[in-house]
C-alpha positions as CSV (number, residue, x, y, z in Angstrom):
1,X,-24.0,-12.6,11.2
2,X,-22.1,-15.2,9.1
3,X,-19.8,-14.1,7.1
4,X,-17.3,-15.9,4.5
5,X,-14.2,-13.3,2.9
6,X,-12.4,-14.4,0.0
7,X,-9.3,-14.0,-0.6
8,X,-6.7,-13.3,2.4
9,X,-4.0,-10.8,1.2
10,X,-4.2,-7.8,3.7
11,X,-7.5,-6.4,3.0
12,X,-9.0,-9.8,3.0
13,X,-7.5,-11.2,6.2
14,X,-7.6,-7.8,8.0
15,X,-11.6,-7.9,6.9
16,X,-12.6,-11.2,8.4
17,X,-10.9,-10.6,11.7
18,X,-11.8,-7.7,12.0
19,X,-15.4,-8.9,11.5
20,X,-14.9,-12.0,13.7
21,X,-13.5,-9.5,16.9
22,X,-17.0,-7.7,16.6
23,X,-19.2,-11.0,17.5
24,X,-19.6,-12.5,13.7
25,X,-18.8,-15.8,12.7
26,X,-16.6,-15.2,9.6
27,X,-15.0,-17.5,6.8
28,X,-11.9,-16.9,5.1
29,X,-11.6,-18.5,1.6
30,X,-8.1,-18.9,-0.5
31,X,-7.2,-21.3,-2.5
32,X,-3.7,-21.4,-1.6
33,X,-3.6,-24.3,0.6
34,X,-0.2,-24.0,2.4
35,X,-1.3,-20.3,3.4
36,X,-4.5,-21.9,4.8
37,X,-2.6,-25.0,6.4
38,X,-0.8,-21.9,8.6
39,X,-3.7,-20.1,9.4
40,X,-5.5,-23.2,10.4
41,X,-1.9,-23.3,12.5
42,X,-2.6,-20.1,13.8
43,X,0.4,-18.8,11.8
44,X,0.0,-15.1,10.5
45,X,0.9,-14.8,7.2
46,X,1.2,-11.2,6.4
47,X,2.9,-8.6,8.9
48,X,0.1,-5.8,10.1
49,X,1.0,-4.1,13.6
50,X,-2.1,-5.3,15.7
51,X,-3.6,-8.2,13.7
52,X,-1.9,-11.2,15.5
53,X,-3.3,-10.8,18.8
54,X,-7.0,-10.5,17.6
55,X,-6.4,-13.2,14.9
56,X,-5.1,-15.9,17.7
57,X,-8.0,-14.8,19.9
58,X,-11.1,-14.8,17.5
59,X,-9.7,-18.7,16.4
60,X,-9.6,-19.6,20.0
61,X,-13.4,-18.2,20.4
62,X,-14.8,-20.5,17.4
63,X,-15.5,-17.2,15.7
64,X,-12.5,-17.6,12.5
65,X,-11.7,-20.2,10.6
66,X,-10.4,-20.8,6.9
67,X,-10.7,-23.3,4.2
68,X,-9.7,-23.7,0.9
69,X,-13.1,-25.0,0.0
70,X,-15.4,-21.8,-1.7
71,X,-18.3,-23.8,-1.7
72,X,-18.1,-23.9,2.2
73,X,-17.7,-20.2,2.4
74,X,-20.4,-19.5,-0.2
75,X,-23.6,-22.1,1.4
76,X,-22.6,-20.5,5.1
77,X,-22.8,-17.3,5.0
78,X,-25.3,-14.6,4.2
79,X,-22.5,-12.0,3.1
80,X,-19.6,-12.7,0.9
81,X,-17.1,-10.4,0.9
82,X,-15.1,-10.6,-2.2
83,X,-10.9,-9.3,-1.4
84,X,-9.4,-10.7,-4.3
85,X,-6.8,-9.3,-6.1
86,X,-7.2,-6.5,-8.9
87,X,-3.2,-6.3,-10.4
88,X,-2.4,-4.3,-13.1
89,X,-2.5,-5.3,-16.6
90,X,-0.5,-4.7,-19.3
91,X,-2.0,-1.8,-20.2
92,X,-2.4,-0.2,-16.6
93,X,-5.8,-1.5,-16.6
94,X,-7.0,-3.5,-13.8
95,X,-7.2,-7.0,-14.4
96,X,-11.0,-7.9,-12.9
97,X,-10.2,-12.2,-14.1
98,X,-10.4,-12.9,-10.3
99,X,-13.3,-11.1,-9.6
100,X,-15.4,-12.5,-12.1
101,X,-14.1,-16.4,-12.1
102,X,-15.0,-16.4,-8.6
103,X,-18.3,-14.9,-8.9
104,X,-19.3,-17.0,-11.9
105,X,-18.3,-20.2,-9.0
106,X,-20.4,-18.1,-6.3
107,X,-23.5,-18.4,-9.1
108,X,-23.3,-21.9,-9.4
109,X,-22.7,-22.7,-6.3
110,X,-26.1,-20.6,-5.4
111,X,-28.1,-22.4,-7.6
112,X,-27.4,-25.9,-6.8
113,X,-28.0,-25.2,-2.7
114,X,-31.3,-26.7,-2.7
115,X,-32.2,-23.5,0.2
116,X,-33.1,-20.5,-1.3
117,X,-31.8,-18.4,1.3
118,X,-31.1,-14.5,0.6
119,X,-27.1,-13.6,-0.6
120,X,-25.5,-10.4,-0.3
121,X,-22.3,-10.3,-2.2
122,X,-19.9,-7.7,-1.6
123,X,-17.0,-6.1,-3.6
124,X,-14.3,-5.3,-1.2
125,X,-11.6,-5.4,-4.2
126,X,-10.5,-2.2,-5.8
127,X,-12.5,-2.6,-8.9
128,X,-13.4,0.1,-11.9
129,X,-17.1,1.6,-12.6
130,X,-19.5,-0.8,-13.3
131,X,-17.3,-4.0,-11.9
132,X,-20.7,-4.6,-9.4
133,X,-23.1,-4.4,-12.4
134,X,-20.8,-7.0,-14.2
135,X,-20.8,-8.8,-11.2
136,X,-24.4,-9.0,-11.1
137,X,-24.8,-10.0,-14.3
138,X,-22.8,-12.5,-14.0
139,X,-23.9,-14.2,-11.0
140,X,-27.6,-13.7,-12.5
141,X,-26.7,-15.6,-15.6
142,X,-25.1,-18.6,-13.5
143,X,-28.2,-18.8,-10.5
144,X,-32.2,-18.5,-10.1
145,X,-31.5,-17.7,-6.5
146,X,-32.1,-13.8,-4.7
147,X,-29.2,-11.9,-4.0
148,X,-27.6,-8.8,-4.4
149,X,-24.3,-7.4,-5.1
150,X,-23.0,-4.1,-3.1
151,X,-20.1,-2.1,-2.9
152,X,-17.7,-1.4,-0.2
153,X,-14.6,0.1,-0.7
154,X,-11.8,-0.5,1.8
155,X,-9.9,2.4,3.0
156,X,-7.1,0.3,5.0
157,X,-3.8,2.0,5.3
158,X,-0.7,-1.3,5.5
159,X,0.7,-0.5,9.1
160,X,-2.7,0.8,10.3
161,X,-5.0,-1.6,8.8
162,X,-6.4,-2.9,12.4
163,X,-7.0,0.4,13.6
164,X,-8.9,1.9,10.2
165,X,-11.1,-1.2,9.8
166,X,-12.3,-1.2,13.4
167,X,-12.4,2.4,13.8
168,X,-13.3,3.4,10.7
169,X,-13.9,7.4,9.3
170,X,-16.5,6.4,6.9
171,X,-17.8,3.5,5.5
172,X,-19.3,3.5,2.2
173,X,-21.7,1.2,0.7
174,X,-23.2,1.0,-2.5
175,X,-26.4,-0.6,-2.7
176,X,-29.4,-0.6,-4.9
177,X,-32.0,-2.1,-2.2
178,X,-33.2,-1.2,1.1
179,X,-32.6,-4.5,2.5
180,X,-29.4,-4.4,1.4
181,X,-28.4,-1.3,2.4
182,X,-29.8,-2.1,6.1
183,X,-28.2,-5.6,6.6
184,X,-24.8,-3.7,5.6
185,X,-25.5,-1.2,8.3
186,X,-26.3,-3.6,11.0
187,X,-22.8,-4.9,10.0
188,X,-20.7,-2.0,10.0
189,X,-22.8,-0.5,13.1
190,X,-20.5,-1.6,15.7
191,X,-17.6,-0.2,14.1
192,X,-18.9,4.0,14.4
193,X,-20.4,4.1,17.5
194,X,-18.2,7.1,18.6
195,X,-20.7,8.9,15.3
196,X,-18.2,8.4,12.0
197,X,-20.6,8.5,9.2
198,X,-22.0,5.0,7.3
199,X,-22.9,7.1,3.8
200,X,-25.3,4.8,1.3
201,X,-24.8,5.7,-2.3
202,X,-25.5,4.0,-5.4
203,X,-22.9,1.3,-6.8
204,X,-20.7,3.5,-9.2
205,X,-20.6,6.3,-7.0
206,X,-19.3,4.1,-4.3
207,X,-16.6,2.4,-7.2
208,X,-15.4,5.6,-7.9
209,X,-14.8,7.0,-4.2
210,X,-12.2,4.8,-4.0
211,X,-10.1,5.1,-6.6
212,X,-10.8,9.3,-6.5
213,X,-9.5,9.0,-3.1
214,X,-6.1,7.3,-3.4
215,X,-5.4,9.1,-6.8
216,X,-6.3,12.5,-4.8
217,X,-3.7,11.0,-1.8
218,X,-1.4,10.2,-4.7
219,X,-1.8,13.7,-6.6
220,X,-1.1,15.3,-3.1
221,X,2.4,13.4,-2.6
222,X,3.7,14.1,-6.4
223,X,2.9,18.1,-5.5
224,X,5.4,18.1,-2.8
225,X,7.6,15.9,-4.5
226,X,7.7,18.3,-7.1
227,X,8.0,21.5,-5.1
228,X,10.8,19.8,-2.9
229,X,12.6,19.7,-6.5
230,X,12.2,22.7,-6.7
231,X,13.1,24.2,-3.3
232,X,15.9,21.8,-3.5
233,X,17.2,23.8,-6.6
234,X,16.8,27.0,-5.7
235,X,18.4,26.7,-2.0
236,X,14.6,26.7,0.1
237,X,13.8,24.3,2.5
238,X,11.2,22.2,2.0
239,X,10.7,21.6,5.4
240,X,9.8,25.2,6.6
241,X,7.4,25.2,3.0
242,X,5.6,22.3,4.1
243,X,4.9,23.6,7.8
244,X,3.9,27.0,6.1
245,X,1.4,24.9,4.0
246,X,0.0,22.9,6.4
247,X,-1.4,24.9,9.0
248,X,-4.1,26.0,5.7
249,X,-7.0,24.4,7.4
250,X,-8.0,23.9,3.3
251,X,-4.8,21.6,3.1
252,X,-3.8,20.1,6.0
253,X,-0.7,18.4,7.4
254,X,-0.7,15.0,6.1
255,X,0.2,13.3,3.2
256,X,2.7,16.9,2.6
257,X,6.1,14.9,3.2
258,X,8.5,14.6,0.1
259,X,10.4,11.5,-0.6
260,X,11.2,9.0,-3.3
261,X,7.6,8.8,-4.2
262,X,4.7,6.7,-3.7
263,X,4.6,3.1,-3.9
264,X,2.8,-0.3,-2.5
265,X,-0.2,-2.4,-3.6
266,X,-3.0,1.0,-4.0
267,X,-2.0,4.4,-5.3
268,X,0.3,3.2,-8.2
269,X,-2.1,0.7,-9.3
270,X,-5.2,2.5,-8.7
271,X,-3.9,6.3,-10.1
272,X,-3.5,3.8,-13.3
273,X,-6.1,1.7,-13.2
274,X,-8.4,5.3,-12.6
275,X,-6.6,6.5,-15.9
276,X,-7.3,4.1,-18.1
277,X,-10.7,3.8,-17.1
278,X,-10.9,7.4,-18.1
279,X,-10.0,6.7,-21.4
280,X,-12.2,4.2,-22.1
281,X,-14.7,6.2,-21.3
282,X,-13.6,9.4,-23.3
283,X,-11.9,11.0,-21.0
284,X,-8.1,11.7,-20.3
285,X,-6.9,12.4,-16.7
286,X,-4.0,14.4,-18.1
287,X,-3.9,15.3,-14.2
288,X,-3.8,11.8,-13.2
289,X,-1.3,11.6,-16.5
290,X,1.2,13.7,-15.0
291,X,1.2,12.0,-11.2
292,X,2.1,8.8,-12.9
293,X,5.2,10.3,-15.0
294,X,6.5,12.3,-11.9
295,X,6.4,9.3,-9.7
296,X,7.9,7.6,-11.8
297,X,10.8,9.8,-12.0
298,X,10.9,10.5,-8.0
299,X,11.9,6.7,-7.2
300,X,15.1,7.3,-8.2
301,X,15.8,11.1,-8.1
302,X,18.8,10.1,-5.7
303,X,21.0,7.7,-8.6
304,X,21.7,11.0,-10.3
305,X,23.4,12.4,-6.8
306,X,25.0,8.9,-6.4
307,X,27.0,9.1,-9.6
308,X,27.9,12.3,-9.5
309,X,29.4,11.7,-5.4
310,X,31.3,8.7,-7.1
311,X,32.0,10.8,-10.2
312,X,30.2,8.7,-12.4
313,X,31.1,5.6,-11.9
314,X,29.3,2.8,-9.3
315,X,31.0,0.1,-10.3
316,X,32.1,-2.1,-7.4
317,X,31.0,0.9,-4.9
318,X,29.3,-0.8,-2.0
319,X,25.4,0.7,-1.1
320,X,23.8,0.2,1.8
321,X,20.4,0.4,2.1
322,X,17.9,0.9,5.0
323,X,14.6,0.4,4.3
324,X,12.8,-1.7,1.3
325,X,8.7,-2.0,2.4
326,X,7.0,0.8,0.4
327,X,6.8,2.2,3.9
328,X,7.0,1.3,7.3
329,X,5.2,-0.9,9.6
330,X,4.6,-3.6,6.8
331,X,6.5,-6.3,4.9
332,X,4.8,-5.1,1.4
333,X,7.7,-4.4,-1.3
334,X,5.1,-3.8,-4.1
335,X,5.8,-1.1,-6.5
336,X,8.5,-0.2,-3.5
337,X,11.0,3.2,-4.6
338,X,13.9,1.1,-2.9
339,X,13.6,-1.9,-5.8
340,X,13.6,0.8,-8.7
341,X,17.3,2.0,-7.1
342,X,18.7,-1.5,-6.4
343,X,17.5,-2.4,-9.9
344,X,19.4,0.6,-11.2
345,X,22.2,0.0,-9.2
346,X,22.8,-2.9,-10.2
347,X,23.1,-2.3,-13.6
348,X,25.4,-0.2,-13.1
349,X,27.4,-2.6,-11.1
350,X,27.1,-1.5,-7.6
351,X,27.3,-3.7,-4.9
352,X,24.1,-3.9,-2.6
353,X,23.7,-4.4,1.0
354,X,20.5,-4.5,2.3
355,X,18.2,-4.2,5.8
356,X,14.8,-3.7,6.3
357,X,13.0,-4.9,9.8
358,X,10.2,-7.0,8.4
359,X,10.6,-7.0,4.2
360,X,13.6,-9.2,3.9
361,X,11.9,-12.2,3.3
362,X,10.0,-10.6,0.5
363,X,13.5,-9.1,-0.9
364,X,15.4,-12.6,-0.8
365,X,12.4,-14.1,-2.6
366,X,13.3,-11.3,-5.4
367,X,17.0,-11.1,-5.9
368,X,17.8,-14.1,-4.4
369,X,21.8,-13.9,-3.9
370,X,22.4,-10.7,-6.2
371,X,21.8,-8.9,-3.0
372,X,23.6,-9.3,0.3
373,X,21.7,-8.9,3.3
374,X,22.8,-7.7,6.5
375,X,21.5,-9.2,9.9
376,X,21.4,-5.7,11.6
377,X,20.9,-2.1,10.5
378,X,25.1,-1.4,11.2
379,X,25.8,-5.0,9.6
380,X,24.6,-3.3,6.2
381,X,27.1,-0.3,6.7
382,X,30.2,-2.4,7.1
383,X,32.8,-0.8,4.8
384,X,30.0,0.4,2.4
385,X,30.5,3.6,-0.1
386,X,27.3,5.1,0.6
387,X,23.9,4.5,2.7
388,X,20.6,5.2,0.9
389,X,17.5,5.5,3.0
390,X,14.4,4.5,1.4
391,X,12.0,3.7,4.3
392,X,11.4,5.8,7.7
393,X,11.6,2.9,9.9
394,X,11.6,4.3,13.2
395,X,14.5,2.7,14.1
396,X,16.5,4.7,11.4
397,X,15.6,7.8,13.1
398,X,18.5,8.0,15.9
399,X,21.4,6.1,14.9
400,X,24.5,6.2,16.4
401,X,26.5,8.2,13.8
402,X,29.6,7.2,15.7
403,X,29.5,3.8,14.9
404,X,28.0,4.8,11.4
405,X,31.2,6.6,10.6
406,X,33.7,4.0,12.1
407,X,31.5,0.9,10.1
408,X,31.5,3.4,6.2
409,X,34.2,3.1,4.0
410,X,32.9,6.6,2.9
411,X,30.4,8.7,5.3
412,X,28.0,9.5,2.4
413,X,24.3,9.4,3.1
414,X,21.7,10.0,0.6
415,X,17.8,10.4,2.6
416,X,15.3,9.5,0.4
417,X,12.8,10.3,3.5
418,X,14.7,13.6,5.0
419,X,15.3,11.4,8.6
420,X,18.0,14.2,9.5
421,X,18.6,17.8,9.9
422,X,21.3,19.2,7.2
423,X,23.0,21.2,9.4
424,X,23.3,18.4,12.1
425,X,24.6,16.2,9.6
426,X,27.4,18.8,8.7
427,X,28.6,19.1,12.1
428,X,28.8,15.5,12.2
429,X,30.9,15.4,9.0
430,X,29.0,13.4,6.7
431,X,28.3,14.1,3.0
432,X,24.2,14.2,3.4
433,X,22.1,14.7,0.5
434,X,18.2,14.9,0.8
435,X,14.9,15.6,-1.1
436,X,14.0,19.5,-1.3
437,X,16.1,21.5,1.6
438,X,19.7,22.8,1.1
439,X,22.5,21.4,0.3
440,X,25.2,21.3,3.0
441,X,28.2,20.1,0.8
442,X,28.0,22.5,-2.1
443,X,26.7,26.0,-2.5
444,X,23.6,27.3,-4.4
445,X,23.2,29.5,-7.2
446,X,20.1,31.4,-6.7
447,X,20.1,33.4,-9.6
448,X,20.7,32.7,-13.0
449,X,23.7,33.6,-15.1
450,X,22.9,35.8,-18.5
């Protein structure tokens, strides 16, 4: 099939290669021209384990290309897939302007192709209830021309995007027409051969999937987050809890890890964008309500233990800090729990050292030179106060504590992603505080005092 995909942040890119590695010829519109220069360069702009080796070999085959020309995209193919961006307005709505500017272009450009040929637009964005009926409308009002506008919500996870779109656990597809529905499924066909399910719904349904899923996701972190809090204060391990809990076949294992909360380009977004759509319908998510507010707390759960350590006062204490992509195996700092502590940090005039394997970049183009950042994960513990761990980079997992304790100025660690056992790091001799298990530097009251 031909194919054009607009837009090529993550979803986008990770869409049309993914779509050009099964035997389509595919399209990618953006109209930011240096990032299309590089991809007609065959430079990757995004990191996603995976996606360089099939994007170098689906532009060698003639099957991927890019332009910054929409009218290109739009008169070749006979599905556009629309990945634009959805950010967050002001009022934790999500801001559809991209959406609809580019499918009022899409209209026009329909209408004066002298061929009549047969459209199907797709909305791949993370959009609200009724975004495709809007779409339609729109596109109706702009062209004479027969198409159709489906949805199809993507379900990529950043570090694992390859693998979920080309071995997906469900697709869904909102349609309204037969012939929609069963030019979709030739499409998606090769991708669940091995039997994963291709379920047809109509176009709401399929809007709302999406953002019940990552709120649920969301929901399921902030639980554990909050019963680590809890564990934490009454001397439990949350470990040993969140074993117990997952071998319920009703729960499951994943998603049951406490931290400093959720972050990236989806749940916070989507949890709020799901939340306000409620109430402009009527309806409050006070669920949804309270997953926000704890989140929100849980990025920076840890400052609290950091001024007390330093007894109050940060000022001039040196941080370290591994770890600053929302999570690991991407470059994506967006809504990341490490940026809510630096921020905090600084104001209270600590100084920040920083490493991450792939998110520096991203970082620098932030805070410029009001961070310093190290070359090496032991480069950012050189005579530092105190290392915070925000991200479980594998490479964080077995450090050499040795050299940790010869490089710190201090041998404080504060594990925002519980990398270590307690009782290990006592042995070792290092003050270690994490999220939900005991404390191995002070005590625990376990019952109250009347």
């Amino acid at each position: 099939m031909k194919i054009t995909v607009v837009g090529t942040g993550y979803v986008g890119l990770v869409t049309g290669t993914g779509f050009a590695e099964s035997g389509n010829d595919v399209i990618c519109v953006d109209i930011n021209e240096d990032k299309i220069k590089k991809m007609q360069q065959g430079i990757v702009p995004i990191y996603e384990p995976g996606l360089e080796t099939l994007f170098h070999r689906n532009i060698k085959a003639g099957r991927l290309s890019f332009t910054t020309g929409l009218a290109e995209g739009v008169n070749f193919a006979e599905i556009i897939f629309l990945a634009l961006p959805t950010p967050e307005d002001e009022d934790g709505s999500a801001d559809l302007s991209y959406v609809m500017d580019v499918a009022g272009k899409i209209g026009e450009i329909m209408e004066q192709n002298p061929v009549n040929t047969y459209k199907i637009i797709v909305n791949k964005s993370t959009v609200p209830v009724g975004t495709a009926e809007k779409v339609k409308h729109l596109i109706k009002s702009k062209t004479r021309k027969e198409f159709e506008v489906v949805s199809n919500p993507e379900f990529l996870r950043e570090g694992f995007a390859v693998d979920d779109f080309m071995k997906p656990e469900r697709v869904i597809i909102g349609a309204t027409s037969d012939k929609a529905r069963e030019k979709m499924r030739l499409l998606y066909e090769p991708f669940v051969r091995s039997g994963n399910p291709i379920i047809m719904m109509d176009l709401r349904s399929a809007e709302i999937t999406k953002y019940a899923a990552n709120a649920f996701l969301a929901m399921k972190i902030t639980f554990m987050n909050e019963i680590a809090n809890f564990a934490g204060k009454v001397g439990a391990d949350i470990d040993k809890i969140r074993i117990g809990m997952g071998t319920d076949s009703r729960i499951g294992k994943r998603y049951l890890f406490p931290g400093v909360g959720y972050g990236g380009s989806c749940f916070p977004k989507d949890v709020k964008a799901l939340y306000k759509t409620g109430l402009e319908h009527d309806y409050e998510f006070k669920l949804l309500k309270s997953v926000i507010e704890i989140n929100n707390r849980q990025r920076t759960i840890l400052i609290p233990e950091l001024k007390a350590f330093f007894n109050g006062n940060l000022k001039n204490k040196t941080i370290a800090f591994w770890g600053l992509s929302f999570k690991p195996e991407t470059d994506d700092i967006r809504e990341a729990p490490a940026l809510y502590m630096i921020d905090e940090l600084l104001q209270s005039g600590a100084n920040i050292k920083v490493f991450d394997p792939e998110a520096m970049d991203n970082v620098r183009q932030k805070y410029k030179d009001r961070l310093q950042y190290a070359a090496n994960m032991y480069q950012a513990l050189e005579k530092a106060d105190a290392l915070v761990i925000s991200t479980e980079w594998n490479m964080f997992r077995t450090p050499d504590f040795d050299r940790m304790k010869k490089l710190m100025n201090r041998i404080a660690i504060f594990d925002g992603r519980n990398l270590y056992r307690p009782e290990l790091m006592k042995n070792l001799g290092f003050h270690y505080i994490s999220i939900g298990r005991p404390d191995v530097n002070v005590s625990h009251k376990l019952w109250k005092e009347f």
